[in-house]
C-alpha positions in Angstrom: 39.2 -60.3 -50.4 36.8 -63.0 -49.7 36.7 -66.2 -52.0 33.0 -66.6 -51.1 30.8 -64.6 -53.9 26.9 -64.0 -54.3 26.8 -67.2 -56.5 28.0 -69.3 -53.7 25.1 -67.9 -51.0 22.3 -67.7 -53.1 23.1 -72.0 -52.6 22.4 -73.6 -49.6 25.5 -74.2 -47.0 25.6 -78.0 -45.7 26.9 -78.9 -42.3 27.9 -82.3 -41.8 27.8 -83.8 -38.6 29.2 -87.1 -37.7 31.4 -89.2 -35.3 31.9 -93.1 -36.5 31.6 -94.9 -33.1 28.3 -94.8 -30.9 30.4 -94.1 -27.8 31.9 -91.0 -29.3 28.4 -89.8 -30.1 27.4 -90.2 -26.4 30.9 -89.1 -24.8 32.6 -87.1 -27.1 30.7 -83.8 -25.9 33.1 -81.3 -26.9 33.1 -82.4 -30.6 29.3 -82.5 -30.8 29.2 -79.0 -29.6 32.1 -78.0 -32.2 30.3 -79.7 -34.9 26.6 -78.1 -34.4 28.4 -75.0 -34.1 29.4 -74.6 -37.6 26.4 -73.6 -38.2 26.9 -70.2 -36.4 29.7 -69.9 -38.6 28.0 -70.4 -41.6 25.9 -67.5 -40.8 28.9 -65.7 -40.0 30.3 -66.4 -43.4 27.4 -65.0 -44.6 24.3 -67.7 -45.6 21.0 -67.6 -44.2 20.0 -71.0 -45.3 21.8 -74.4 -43.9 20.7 -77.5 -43.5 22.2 -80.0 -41.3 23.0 -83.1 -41.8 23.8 -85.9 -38.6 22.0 -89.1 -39.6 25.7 -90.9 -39.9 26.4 -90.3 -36.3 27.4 -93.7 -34.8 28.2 -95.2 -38.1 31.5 -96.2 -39.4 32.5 -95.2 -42.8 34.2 -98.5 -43.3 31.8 -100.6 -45.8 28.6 -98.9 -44.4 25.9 -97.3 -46.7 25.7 -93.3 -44.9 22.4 -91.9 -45.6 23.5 -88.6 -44.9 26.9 -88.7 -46.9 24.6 -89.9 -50.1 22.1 -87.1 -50.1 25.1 -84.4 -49.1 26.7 -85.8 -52.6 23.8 -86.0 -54.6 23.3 -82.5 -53.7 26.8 -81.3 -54.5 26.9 -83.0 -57.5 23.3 -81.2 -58.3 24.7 -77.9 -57.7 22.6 -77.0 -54.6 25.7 -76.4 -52.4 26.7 -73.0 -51.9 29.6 -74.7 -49.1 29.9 -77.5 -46.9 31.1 -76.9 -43.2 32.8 -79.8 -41.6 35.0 -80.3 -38.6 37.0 -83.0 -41.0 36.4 -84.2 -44.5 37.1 -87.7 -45.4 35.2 -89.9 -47.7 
C-alpha cells in the first residue's frame, strides 16, 4: 500500500538542494551527489515532472532571506506540490 495517490503525481515533486556553508558546497561531494540524486528517486516514486531547487547553496539559514526556500513555500502553500524530496528538512 503506497501513501502516494494519483492526486499527489498529477503535482509537481520539488527537490531541495542545499548545504549552509560555501566550503561544504565545494568539498562536501558526497552530499551534493546524494542530494541531486533524489531526483532519480522521485522518478522512482513515480512523478515525471520535478523541479529542482539549489539557489540556497552556500547560504546559512540563520537571519538570511533564501530565494529558493521562499518560492518552494509559496508553492506548497499554492498547492502545486505533489512531494518535496530532501536529504533534511529544517526551516
Amino acid at each position: 500500500m503506497s501513501k502516494i495517490t494519483a492526486e499527489h503525481l498529477a503535482r509537481k515533486a520539488y527537490v531541495y538542494i542545499r548545504q549552509s556553508r560555501p566550503y561544504q558546497v565545494k568539498h562536501n561531494v558526497e552530499s551534493k551527489r546524494r542530494q541531486y540524486g533524489l531526483v532519480d528517486r522521485g522518478r522512482e516514486l513515480g512523478w515525471s515532472e520535478i523541479t529542482i531547487i539549489d539557489e540556497d547553496q552556500g547560504h546559512s539559514g540563520s537571519g538570511t532571506l533564501r530565494s529558493g526556500f521562499e518560492q518552494l513555500l509559496a508553492d506548497v502553500c499554492s498547492g502545486k506540490v505533489g512531494a518535496v524530496l530532501c536529504i533534511e528538512g529544517s526551516p
